[in-house]
matplotlib code that plots the C-alpha trace (Angstrom):
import matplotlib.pyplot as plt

x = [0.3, 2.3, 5.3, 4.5, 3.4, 6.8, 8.5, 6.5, 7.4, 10.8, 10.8, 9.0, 11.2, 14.1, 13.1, 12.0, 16.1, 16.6, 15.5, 16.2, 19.9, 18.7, 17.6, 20.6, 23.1, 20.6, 20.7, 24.7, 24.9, 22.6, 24.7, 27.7, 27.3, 25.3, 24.3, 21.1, 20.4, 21.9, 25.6, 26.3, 29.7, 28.2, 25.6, 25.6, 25.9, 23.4, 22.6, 19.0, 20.8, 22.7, 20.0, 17.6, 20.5, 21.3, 17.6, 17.0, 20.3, 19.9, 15.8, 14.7, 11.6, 13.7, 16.0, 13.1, 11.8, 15.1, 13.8, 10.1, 11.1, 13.3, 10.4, 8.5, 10.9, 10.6, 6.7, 6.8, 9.3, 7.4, 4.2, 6.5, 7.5, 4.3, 2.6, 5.8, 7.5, 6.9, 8.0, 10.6, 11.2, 13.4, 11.6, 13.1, 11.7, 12.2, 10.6, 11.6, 14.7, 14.9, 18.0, 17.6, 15.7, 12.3, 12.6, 11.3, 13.3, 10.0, 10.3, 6.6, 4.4, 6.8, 7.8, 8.3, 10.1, 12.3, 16.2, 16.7, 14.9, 12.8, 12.3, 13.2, 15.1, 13.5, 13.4, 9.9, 7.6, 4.0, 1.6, 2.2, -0.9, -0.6, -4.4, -7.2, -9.1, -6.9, -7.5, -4.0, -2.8, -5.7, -4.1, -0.3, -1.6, -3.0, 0.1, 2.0, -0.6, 0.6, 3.9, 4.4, 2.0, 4.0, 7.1, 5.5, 4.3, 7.7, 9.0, 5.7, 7.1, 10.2, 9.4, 7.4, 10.4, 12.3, 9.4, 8.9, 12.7, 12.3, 9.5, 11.0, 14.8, 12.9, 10.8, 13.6, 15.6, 12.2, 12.2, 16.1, 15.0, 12.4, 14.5, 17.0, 14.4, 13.0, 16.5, 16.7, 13.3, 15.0, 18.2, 15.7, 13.6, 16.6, 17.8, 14.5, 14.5, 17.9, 17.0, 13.3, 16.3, 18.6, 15.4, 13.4, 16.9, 16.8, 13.3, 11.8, 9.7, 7.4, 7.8, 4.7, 6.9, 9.4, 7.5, 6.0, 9.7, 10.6, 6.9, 8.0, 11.6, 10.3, 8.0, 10.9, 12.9, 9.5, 9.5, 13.1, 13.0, 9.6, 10.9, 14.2, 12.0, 10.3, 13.7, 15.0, 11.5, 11.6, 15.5, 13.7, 11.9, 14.7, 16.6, 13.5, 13.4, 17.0, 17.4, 19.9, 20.4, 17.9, 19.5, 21.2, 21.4, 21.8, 22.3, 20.8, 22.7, 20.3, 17.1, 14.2, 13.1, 10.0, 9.7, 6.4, 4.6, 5.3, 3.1, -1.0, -3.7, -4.1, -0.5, -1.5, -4.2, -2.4, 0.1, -2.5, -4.1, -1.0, 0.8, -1.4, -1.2, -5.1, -5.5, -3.1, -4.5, -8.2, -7.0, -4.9, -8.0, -10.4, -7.6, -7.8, -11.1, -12.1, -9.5, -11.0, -14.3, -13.7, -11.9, -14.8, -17.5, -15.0, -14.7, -18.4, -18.4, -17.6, -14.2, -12.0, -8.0, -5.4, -2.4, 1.3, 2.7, 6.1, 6.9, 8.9, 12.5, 13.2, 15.7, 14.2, 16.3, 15.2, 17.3, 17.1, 19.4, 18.2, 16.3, 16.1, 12.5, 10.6, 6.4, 4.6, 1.2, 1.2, 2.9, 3.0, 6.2, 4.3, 4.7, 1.0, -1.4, -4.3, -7.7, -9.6, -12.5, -13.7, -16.7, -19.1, -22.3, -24.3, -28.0, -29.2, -27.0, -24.4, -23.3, -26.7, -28.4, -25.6, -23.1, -25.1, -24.2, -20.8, -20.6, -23.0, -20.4, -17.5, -19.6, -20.3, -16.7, -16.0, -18.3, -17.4, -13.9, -14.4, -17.0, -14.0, -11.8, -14.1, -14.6, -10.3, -10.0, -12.7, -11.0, -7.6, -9.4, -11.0, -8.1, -5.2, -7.6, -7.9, -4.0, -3.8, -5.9, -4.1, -0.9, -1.7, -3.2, 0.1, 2.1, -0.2, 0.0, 4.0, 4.4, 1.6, 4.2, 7.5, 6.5, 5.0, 8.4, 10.3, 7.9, 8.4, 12.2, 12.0, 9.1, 11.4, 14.6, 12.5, 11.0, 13.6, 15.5, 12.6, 11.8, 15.5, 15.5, 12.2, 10.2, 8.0, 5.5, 6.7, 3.0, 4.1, 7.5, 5.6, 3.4, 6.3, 7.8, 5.3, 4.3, 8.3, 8.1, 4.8, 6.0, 9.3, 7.9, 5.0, 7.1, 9.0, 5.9, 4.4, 7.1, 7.0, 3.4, 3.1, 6.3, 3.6, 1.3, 3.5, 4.7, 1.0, 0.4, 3.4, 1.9, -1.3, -0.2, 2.7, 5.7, 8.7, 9.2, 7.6, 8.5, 11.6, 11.6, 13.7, 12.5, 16.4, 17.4, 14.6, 17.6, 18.7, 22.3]
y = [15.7, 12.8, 14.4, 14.4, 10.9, 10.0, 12.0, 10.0, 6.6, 7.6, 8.9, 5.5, 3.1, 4.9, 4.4, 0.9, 0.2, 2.1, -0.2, -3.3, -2.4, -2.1, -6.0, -7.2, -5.6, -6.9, -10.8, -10.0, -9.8, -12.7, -14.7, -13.8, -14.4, -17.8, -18.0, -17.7, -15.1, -17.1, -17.9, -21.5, -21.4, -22.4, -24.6, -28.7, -31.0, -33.7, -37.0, -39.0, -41.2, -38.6, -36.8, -39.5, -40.6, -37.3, -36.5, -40.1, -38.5, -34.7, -34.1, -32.5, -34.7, -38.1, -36.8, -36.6, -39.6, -41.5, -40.3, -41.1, -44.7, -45.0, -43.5, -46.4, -48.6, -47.0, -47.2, -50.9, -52.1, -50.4, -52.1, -56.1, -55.5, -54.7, -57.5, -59.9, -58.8, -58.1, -54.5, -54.4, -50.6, -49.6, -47.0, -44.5, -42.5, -40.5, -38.3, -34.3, -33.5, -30.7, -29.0, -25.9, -24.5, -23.3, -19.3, -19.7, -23.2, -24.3, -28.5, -28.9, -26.5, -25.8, -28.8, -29.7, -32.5, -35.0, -33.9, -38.0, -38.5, -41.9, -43.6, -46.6, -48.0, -50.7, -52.7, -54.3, -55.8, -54.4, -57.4, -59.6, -60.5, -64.3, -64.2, -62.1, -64.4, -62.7, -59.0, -57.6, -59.4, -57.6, -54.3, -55.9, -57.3, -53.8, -52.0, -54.7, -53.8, -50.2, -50.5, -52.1, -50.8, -47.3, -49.4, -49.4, -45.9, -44.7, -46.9, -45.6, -42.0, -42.8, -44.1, -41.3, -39.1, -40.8, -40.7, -36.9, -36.3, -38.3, -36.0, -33.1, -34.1, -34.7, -31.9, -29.4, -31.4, -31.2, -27.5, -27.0, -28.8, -26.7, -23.6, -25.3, -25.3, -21.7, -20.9, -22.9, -20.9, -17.9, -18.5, -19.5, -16.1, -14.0, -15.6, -15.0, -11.6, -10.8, -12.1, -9.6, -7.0, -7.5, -8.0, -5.2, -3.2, -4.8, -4.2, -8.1, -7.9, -5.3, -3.6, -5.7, -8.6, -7.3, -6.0, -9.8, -11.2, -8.5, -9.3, -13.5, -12.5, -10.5, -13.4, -15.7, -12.9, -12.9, -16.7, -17.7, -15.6, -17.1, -20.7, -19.5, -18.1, -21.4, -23.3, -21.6, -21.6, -25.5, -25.1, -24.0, -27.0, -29.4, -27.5, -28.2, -31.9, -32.3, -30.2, -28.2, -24.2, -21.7, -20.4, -23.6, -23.9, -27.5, -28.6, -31.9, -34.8, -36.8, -37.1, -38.6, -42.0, -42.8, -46.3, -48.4, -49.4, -53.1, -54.8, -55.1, -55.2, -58.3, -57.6, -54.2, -55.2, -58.0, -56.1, -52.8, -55.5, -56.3, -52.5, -50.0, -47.3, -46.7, -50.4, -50.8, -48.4, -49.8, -53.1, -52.4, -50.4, -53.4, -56.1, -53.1, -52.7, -56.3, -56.7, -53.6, -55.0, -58.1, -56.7, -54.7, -58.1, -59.6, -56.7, -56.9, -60.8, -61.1, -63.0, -63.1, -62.3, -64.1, -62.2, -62.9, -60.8, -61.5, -58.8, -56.2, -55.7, -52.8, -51.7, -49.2, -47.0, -44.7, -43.2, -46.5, -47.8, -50.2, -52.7, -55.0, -56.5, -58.7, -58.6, -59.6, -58.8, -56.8, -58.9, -62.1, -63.3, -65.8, -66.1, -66.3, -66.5, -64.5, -63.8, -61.0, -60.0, -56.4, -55.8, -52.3, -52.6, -49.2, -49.9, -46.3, -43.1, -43.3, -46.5, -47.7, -50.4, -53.3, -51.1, -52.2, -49.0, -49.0, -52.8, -52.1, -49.0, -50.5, -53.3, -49.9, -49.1, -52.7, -52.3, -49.1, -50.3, -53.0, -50.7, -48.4, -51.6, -52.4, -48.5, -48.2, -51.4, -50.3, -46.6, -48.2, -50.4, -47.0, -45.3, -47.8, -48.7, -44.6, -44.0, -47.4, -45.6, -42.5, -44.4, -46.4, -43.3, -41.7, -44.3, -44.3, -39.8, -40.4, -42.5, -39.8, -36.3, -38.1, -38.7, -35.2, -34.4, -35.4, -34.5, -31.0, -30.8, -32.4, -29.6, -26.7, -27.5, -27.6, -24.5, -22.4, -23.2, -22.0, -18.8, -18.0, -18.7, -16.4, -19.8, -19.5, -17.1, -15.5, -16.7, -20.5, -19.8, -18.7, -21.8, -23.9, -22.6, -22.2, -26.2, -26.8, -24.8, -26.7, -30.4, -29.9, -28.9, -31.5, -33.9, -32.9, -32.3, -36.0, -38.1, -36.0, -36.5, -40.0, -40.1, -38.4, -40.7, -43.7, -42.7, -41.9, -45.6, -46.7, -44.2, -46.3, -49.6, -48.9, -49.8, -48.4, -49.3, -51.4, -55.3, -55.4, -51.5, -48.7, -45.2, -44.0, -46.0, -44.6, -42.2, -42.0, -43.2]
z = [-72.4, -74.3, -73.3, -69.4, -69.4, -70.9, -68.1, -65.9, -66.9, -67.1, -63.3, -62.4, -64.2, -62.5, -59.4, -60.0, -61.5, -58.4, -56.2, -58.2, -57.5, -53.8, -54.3, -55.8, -53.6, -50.7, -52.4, -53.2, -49.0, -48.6, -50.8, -49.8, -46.4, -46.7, -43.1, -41.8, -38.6, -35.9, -35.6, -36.8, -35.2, -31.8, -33.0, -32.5, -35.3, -34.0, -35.1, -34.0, -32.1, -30.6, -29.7, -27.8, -26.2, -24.9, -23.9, -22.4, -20.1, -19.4, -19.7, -17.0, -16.6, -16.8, -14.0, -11.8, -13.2, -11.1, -7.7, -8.5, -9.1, -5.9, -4.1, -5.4, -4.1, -0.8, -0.9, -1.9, 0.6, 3.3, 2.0, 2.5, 6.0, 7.1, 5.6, 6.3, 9.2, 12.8, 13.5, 16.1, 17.9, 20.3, 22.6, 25.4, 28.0, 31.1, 33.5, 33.5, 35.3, 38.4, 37.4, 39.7, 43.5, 43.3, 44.0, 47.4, 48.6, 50.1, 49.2, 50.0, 48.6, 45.9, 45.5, 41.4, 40.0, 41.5, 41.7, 40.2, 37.1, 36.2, 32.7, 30.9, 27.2, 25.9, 22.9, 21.8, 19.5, 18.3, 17.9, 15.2, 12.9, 12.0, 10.0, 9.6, 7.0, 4.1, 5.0, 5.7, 2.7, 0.0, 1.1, 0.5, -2.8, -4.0, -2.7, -4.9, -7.8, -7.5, -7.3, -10.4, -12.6, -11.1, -12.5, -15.8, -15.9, -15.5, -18.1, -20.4, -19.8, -21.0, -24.1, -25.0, -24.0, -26.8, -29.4, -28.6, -29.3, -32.6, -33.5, -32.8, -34.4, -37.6, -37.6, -36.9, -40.0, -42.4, -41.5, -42.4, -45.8, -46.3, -45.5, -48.4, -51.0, -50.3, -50.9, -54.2, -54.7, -54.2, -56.8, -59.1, -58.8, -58.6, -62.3, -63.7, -62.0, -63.8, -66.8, -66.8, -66.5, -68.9, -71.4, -70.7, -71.6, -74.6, -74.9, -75.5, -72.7, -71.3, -67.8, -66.5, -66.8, -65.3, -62.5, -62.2, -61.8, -59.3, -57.3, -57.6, -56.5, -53.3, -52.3, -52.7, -50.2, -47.6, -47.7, -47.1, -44.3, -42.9, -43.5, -41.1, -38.6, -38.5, -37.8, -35.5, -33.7, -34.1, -32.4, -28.7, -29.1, -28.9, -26.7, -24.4, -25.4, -24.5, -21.8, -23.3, -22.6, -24.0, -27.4, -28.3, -32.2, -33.7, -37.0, -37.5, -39.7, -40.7, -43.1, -42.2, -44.7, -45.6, -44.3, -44.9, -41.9, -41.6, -39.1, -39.5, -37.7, -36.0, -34.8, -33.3, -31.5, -29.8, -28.6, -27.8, -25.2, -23.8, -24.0, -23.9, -21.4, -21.2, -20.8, -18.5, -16.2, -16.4, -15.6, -12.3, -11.5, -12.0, -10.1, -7.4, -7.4, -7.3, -4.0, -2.0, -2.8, -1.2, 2.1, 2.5, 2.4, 4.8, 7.0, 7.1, 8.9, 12.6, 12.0, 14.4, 14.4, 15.6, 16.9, 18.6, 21.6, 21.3, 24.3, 25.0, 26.5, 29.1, 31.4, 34.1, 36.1, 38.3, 42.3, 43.0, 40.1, 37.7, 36.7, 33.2, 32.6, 29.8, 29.4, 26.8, 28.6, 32.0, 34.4, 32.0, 30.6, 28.2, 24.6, 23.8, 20.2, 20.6, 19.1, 19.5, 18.0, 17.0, 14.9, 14.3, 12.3, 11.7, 12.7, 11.6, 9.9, 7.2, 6.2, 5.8, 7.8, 8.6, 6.9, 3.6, 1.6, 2.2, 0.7, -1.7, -2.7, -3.2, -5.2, -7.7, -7.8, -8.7, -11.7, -12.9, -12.9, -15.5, -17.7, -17.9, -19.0, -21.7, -22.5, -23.1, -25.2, -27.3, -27.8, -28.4, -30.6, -32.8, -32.7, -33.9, -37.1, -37.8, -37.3, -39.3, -42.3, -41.9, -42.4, -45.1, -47.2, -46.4, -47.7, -51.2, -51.0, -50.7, -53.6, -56.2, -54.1, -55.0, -58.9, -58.8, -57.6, -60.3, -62.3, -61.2, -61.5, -64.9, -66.3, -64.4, -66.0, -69.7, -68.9, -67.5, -71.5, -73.0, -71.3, -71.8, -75.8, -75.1, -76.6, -73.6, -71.1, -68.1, -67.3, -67.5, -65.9, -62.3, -62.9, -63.2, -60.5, -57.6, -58.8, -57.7, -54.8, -53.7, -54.7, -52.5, -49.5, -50.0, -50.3, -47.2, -45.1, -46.6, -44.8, -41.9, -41.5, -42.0, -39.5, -36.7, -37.2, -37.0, -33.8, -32.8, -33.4, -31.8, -28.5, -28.8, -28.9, -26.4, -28.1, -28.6, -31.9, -34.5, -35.0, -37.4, -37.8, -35.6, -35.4, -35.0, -38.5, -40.5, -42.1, -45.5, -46.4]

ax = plt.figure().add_subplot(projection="3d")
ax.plot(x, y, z, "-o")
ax.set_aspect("equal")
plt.show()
């Protein structure tokens, strides 16, 4: 019986040499090659700066963003002439033309058009509004409203184009960190794996040990390859961002710093009144509110409009030749200022009695406007303290990762002596290890966290960056 279980072991511990030789020739190609899965040849070495600027140029979003705002343009200038200036058209028309015989050449009772046509070209004037008790000019100051808070919303998209390439730019370099440090993790565990080898043939350790640093040097394997996977997931991302092709591999340059946040709250909350979106957009709803409310009380008062006629000029031809002619009303020649008076009041259906419910209406829209004012100010007011907080106790984690850090390194390079002199556990070896593993990529995913919530804040308040302190230059040297 002794003797089979000895035969038994020996098969296994084969097998298991077996495949440990299948590891190291499969770490011996990983090594030697020292790329990841995707060709670096073509990839983009890529620098912040390099990247907003090119997404600020080639994003897909921001190149329709250039004809929204010269459609604004359009919409605004349309909105001036009206208000400011009489419209002047030039008009044509003309009679149909008898280009051939009726079938039957009967001139009477098929008679059809006349062989000469009739009509006229004329160039005229609609009527000119001079007042309407501040009416007309309600509807040019909303359209103003509009057009400039549309101005700003195009500007407020492409900020947050440039802070969403910052966020992805650094992600995509904390992700190539990370991948660095699972392959430091992976070196580490190979070298421990080696050395479980070459002392279980010298019989210091026992196989379970060894079977431990071939289970740590696996993980090490599964994880590397889940950290690349995770990069080059991050890659698409940019591309996106940027506009650049599908499949476009960058490599980026720079390391994101861990820059305190410099400005506090007093500061924020003077320039979240002034900047932010949400507030922003309440208040040209309130100033638009308030104006529609008060055309509708005046259209509501028998006032009267006053009006120029500043005439048309046609030339009429017809068999008879031509003839030029000038009217401003029919058969009148004069220049004239006139005011006419048009009012409608419902005395029973919608509208309500004297049009009551349509004033009363746009009253309720007035208010609802400036609850929703005092509603945003009041959220951006919550939210910058919470992303404040969250900042703040960043700043304080950073500082207790980056000692634990050093820590780490410092307690790895002690340990790794020992275990070799055999003055230490394989147990405390793992420890040490997974706690370097752990402290790396916390400190990586620390500065990249309190990075999203600076630029959170930065959304909220409506900035592009802080006073004193550039997203771009928070690299390290």
């Amino acid at each position: 019986m002794k003797k089979i279980i000895i035969l038994l072991f020996c098969i296994f511990l084969a097998h298991s040499i077996q495949a440990d030789d299948d590891l190291e020739s499969l770490e011996r190609e990983f090594e030697g090659n020292d790329k990841t899965s995707i060709s670096q040849n073509k990839a983009k070495y890529i620098s912040i700066q390099d990247a907003i600027e090119i997404g600020l140029r080639t994003n897909l979003d921001e190149k329709l963003r250039v004809y929204q705002f010269q459609l604004n343009e359009i919409y605004y200038q349309d909105a001036f002439d009206d208000f400011y200036l009489p419209k002047l058209q030039l008009t044509m028309g003309t009679t149909s033309d008898h280009f051939a015989e009726n079938l039957y050449r009967d001139p009477v009772t098929n008679a059809s058009s006349a062989k000469t046509p009739t009509g006229f070209i004329g160039v005229g004037f609609k009527d000119y509004t001079l007042f309407n008790w501040g009416k007309d000019y309600l509807d040019y100051a909303n359209a103003k409203n509009t057009y400039y808070r549309q101005k700003e919303k195009l500007s407020e998209e492409r900020r947050e184009l440039r802070l969403k390439v910052i966020f992805e730019y650094f992600n995509l370099s904390r992700l190539k960190n990370i991948v660095t440090i699972y392959k430091k993790q992976l070196s580490h565990t190979s070298f421990v794996y080696r050395l479980a080898k070459e002392k279980l043939s010298l019989k210091k350790i026992k196989v379970q040990e060894f079977l431990q640093a071939k289970a740590i040097f696996l993980k090490a394997h599964k994880e590397f390859h889940e950290a690349n996977t995770a990069y080059y997931t991050a890659q698409e991302s940019l591309a996106q961002v940027l506009g650049d092709d599908p499949g476009t591999v960058y490599v980026p340059t720079d390391n994101l710093k861990q820059v305190p946040l410099s400005i506090n709250l007093g500061e924020i909350e003077k320039l979240a009144v002034k900047k932010n979106p949400k507030i922003l957009d309440a208040r040209y709803e309130v100033e638009n509110a308030v104006r529609s409310h008060q055309k509708t009380l005046k259209e509501n008062l028998p006032l009267p409009k006053f009006s120029v006629k500043l005439g048309t000029y046609k030339r009429l031809f017809s068999d008879s030749g031509y003839e030029d002619n000038y009217n401003t009303f029919d058969d009148s020649k004069n220049v004239e200022i006139a005011a006419t008076l048009n009012m409608t009041w419902t005395l029973y259906g919608s509208g309500g009695f004297l049009n009551s419910r349509i004033t009363e209406s746009s009253f309720y829209k007035q208010r609802m406007a400036e609850i929703k004012m005092k509603d945003s100010i009041r959220e951006s007011r919550v939210s910058n303290r919470l992303t404040l907080s969250r900042v703040q106790l960043l700043e304080k984690q950073f500082v207790a990762v980056e000692a634990e850090l050093k820590n780490a390194r410092y307690v790895f390079d002690k340990t790794i002596d020992n275990y070799i002199s055999s003055k230490t556990t394989f147990v405390d070896l793992e420890s040490v290890l997974t706690e370097l593993l752990n402290s790396s990529v916390n400190f990586q995913n620390t500065k990249f966290e309190h990075l999203i919530e600076k630029l959170n804040l930065a959304k909220t308040i409506g900035i592009e960056d802080f006073p004193g302190e550039k997203f771009d230059r928070m690299v390290e040297k």
